[in-house]
N, C-alpha and C positions, 0 to 999 in steps of 0.2 A: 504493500500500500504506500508505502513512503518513497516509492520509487516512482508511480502512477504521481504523485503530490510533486516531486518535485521538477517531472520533465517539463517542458517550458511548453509545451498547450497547454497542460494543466492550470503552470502558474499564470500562466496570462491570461485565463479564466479567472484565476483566483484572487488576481491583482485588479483586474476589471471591476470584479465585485468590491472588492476592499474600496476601492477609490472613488467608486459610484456609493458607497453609503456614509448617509450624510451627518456621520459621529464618528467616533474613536471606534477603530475596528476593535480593540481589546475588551468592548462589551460586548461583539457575538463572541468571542474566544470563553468571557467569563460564563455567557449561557451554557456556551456550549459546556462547560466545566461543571455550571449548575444539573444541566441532566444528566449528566452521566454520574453526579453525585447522588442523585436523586433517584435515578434507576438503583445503582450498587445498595441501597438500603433493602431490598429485596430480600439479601444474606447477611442481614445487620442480626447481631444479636437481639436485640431491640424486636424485632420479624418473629426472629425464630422459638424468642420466649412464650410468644403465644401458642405455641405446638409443643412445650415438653410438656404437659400433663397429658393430652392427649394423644400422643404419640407413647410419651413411657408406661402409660396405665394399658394402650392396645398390646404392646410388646414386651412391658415387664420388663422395663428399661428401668436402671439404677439414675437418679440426678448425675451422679459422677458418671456416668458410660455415656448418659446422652451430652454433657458437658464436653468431653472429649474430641467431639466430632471439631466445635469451635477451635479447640488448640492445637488439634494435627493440623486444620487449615489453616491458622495463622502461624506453624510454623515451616508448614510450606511454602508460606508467601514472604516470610524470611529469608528461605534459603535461595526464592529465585531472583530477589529484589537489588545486589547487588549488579547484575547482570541487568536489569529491564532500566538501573537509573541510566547504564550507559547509555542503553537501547533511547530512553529517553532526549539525552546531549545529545545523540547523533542525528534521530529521524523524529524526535518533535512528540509531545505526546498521545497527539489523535488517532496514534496506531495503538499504542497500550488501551488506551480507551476503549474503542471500538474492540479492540479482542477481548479485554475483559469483562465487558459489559454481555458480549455474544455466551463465554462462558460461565456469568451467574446466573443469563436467561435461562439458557440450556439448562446448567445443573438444578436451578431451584424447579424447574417443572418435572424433572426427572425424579427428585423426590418424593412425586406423588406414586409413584411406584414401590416404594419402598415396602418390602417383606421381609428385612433380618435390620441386624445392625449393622453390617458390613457394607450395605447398598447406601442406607444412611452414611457411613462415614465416606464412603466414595465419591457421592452423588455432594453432595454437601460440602466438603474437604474442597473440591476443584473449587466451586464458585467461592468457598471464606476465602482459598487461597490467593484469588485474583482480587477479593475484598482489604486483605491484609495489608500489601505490599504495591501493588501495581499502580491501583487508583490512587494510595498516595501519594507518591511519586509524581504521576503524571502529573493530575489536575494542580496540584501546587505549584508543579513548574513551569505548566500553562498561566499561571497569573503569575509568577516571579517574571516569567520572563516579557509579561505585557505590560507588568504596573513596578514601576519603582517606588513612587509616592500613590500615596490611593491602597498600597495593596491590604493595610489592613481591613478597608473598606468593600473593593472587589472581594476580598475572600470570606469576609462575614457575609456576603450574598452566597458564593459556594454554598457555606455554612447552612444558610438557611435553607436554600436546596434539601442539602442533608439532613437536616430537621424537620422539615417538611416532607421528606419521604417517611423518617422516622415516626411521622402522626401518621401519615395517610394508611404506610402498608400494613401495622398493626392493626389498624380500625377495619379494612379491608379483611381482613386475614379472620379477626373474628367473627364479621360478621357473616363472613363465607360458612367457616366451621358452625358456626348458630343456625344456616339455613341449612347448609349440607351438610360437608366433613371435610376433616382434614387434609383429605387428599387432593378434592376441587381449589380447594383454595392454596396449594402449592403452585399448581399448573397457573392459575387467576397471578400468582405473584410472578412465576418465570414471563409471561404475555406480557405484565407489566413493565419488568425489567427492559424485554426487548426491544418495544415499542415505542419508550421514554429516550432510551442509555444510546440506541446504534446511529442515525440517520444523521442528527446535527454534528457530532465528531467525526464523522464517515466523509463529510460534503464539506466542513465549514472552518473545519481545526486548522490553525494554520500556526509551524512551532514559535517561533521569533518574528518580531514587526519585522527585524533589519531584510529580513529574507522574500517580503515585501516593498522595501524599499521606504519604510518608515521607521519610526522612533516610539519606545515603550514611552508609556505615561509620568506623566512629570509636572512639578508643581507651574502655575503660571503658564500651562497650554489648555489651549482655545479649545474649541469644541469639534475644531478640523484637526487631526494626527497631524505631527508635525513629519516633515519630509528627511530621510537618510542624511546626513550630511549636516544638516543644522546645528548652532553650535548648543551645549545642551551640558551646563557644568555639573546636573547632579546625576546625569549617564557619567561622566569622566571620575567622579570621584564617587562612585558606586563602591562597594568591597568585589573582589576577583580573587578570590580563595579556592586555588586546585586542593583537590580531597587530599591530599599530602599534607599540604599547608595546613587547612581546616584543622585536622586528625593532632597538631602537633599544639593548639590551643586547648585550653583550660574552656571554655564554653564549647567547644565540641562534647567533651567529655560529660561535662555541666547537664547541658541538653538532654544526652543520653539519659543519664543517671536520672533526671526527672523524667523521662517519658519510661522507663525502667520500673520507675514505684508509681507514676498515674495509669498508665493504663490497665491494670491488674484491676482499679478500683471502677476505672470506666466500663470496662466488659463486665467483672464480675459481677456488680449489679445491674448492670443495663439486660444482661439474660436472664438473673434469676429473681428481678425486678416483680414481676407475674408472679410465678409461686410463690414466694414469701408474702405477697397480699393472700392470694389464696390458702395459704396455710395458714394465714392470720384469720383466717372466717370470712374473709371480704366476698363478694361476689365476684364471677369471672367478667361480668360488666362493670364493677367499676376496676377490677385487676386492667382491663382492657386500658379505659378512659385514664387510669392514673398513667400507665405507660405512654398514653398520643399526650396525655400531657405535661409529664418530661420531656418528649420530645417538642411539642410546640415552644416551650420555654428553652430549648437548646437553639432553637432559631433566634427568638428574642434576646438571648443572650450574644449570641453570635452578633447582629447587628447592634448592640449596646458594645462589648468589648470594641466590635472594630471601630467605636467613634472615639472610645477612650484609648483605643492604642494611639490616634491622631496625635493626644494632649499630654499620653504620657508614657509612650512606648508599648513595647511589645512584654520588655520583661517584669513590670509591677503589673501586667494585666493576667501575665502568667500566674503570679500568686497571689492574685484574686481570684482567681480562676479556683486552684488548688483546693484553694480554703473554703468556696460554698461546696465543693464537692466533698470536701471531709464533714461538712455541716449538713450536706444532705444524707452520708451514709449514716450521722450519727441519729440522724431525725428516723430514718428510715427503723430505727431499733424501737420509737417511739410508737409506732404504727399499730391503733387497737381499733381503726373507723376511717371510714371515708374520708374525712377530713384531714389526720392526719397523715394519711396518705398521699393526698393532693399535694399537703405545705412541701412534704418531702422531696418527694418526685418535682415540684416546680424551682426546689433550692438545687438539689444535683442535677439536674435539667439547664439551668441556669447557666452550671459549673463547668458542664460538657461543652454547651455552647460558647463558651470562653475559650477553653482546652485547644477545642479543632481548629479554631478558628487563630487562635494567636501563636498556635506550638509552630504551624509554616510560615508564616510570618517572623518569628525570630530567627528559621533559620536560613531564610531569605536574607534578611537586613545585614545578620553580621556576615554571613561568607558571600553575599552577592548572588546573580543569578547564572553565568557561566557557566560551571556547572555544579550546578546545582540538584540537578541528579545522579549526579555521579558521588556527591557528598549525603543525599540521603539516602542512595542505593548502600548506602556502608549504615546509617544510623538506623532508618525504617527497621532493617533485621532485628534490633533489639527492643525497636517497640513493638514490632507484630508480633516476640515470642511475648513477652511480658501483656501484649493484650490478651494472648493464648494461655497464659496461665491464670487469670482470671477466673475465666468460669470454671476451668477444675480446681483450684482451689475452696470457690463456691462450692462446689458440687460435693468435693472431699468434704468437705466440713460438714455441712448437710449431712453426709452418710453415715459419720461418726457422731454426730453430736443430735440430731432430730430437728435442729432447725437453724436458721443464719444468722444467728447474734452473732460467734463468734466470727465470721467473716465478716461483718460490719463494723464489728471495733476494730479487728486486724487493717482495714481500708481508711477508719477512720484517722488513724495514726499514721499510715502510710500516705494520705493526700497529707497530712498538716506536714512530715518529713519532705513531703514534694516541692512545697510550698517555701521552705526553706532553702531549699537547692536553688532553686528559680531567681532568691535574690541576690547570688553571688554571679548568676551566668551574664555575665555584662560583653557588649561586643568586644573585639579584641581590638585593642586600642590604636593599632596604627588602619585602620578599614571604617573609622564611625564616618557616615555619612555627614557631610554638611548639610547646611539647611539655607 
């Protein structure tokens, strides 16, 4: 596909179009990013919470065996992720896109098949793992490399994308299994995925402005893209950090280490979010409605941090971020009624939509956009394992203990430790952008 993209009928179609519309082309680039965010929730944990009771109780599935399926596939998307950020620097990310998007349509409808555990981990395993790693990767690098200013902005719209899927395919997903079962409403999600995720990145993704002949986004331009060449002092003193360089900084490491202890607490409640209201006595209607409404509030969040990242960076938004999500796991311990259900789900809801939204943005800003896949093609590995050990830690706990208090305090402590880390990761001093 990136061979098709960059022969020159292509581009000259592609420049045609660019030049005929009458904005910054880096807003279809960020659409395009929003759907294919928005399809990938399809194999969101968040999705698939609404299918373990009903899935474990047909097949006499353990919480930790059905949990498992999430952390084979987020550490498959570890292991391919250093290889796809290359794939990314070289050939742009609207070919990640489009193929990972085609393999969570595929695998989530293939689920509806499912007659062991082993189809389960197979079927499911391929789409988390093009969820874990791939899409990261890409759609980040799609707005690093369109917006230098603005981007905490573009990427809290991704974000809401993302949260936006996170209401819809839950709410969807129940109401299917409420009319039918479980298995319609797999197929109903894969049709989703593919319909949303393939057509706009397939036709419209294009990787870099320069390779169009224009310039990424920047403070003090007009509403026309400015033209290749122009002179453009906050492109020049941009940060240009090769993954060698990056790797030999104290805020690579930094980075790491926070997305190391946050994302354990973002998966491992965001799955078994659903059961533990339903273990609490709640109904599966409002187990449903609390989940779309964590996610509604990750949106909300997401466009609240990206105005506060404008006023005060990326890195005090990170440990705000941390800290409602340790206040929503501890809230979540609190949970005996509807209500308290909601406050909870709306504070770590909040916290996520912070999280997603400002963790690629930090590490845009300090190592630059260059490549920038090739520097999270090394970091994403240790956050897709560490979001893959989430829900079996959940899930362990659970099976030993009868219910997830003790993985709610463990998460609790682990977001406030995150939140710590976050305010030492300062850019590295010779790359801060002027202003």
């Amino acid at each position: 596909m990136s061979e098709i993209r960059d022969s020159k009928p292509n581009m000259n179609r592609i420049e045609k179009l660019v030049h005929r519309t009458p904005f910054f082309y880096g807003w279809v680039i960020m659409a395009c990013a929003m759907s294919a965010n928005f399809a990938r929730q399809g194999s969101a944990v968040a999705t698939l919470s609404l299918f373990a009771i009903p899935m474990s109780t047909e097949f006499d599935w353990s919480r930790t065996a059905f949990s498992g399926a999430v952390s084979l596939g987020g550490v498959l998307g570890a292991l391919i992720s250093p290889k796809v950020g290359i794939l990314v620097d070289r050939s742009g990310p609207g070919q990640v896109l489009v193929i990972g998007t085609l393999l969570i349509g595929i695998s989530m409808a293939s689920l509806s098949q499912t007659n062991s555990l082993i189809w389960f981990y197979i079927a499911f395993c391929v789409g988390r793992m093009a969820f874990s790693g791939p899409f990261e990767i890409a759609f980040t690098s799609a707005i690093a490399n369109w917006f230098i200013h603005l981007r905490g902005r573009a990427m809290s719209l991704v974000t809401l994308a993302h949260s936006v899927g996170l209401t819809v395919f839950p709410i969807v997903v129940f109401t299917i299994i409420e009319i039918w079962d479980w298995r319609t409403a797999w197929i109903v999600v894969g049709a989703m995925v593919l319909f949303v995720g393939v057509m706009p990145n397939l036709f419209l993704m294009i990787q870099r402005p320069e390779s169009v002949s224009l310039q990424p986004y920047h403070i003090g331009q007009g509403p026309r893209q400015l033209k290749e060449g122009t002179e453009n002092k906050d492109i020049e003193t941009e940060p240009d950090f090769t993954r060698s360089e990056a790797s030999r900084t104290s805020t690579f490491w930094l980075l790491i280490a926070f997305s190391i202890l946050i994302y354990p607490v973002q998966a491992g409640v965001s799955l078994h979010q659903a059961p533990h209201l339903l273990d609490r006595g709640l109904s599966m209607a409002v187990a449903a409605t609390a989940v779309s409404s964590f996610s509604f509030m990750a949106a909300i969040g997401g466009l609240v941090f990206g105005q506060l990242e404008l006023k005060f960076g990326s890195r005090p938004t990170l440990v705000g971020s941390a800290i409602l999500m340790a206040l929503g796991a501890l809230g979540m311990l609190m949970v005996y009624n509807p209500w308290t259900a909601y406050v909870s789900a709306i504070i770590f809801g909040f916290g996520i939509g912070g999280l997603i939204t400002m963790l690629p943005v930090a590490w845009a800003d300090s190592f630059g956009r260059a490549n920038l896949g090739s520097i999270r093609g090394v970091s994403v590995p240790f956050q897709a394992v560490a979001q893959a050990s989430g829900p079996i830690i959940s899930g362990t706990l659970f099976d030993i203990t009868g219910d997830y208090d003790t993985s709610l305090i463990l998460f609790t402590v682990v977001s406030f430790g995150a939140a710590i880390l976050a305010l030492f990761a300062v850019k590295p001093k010779n790359c801060l952008r002027s202003n």
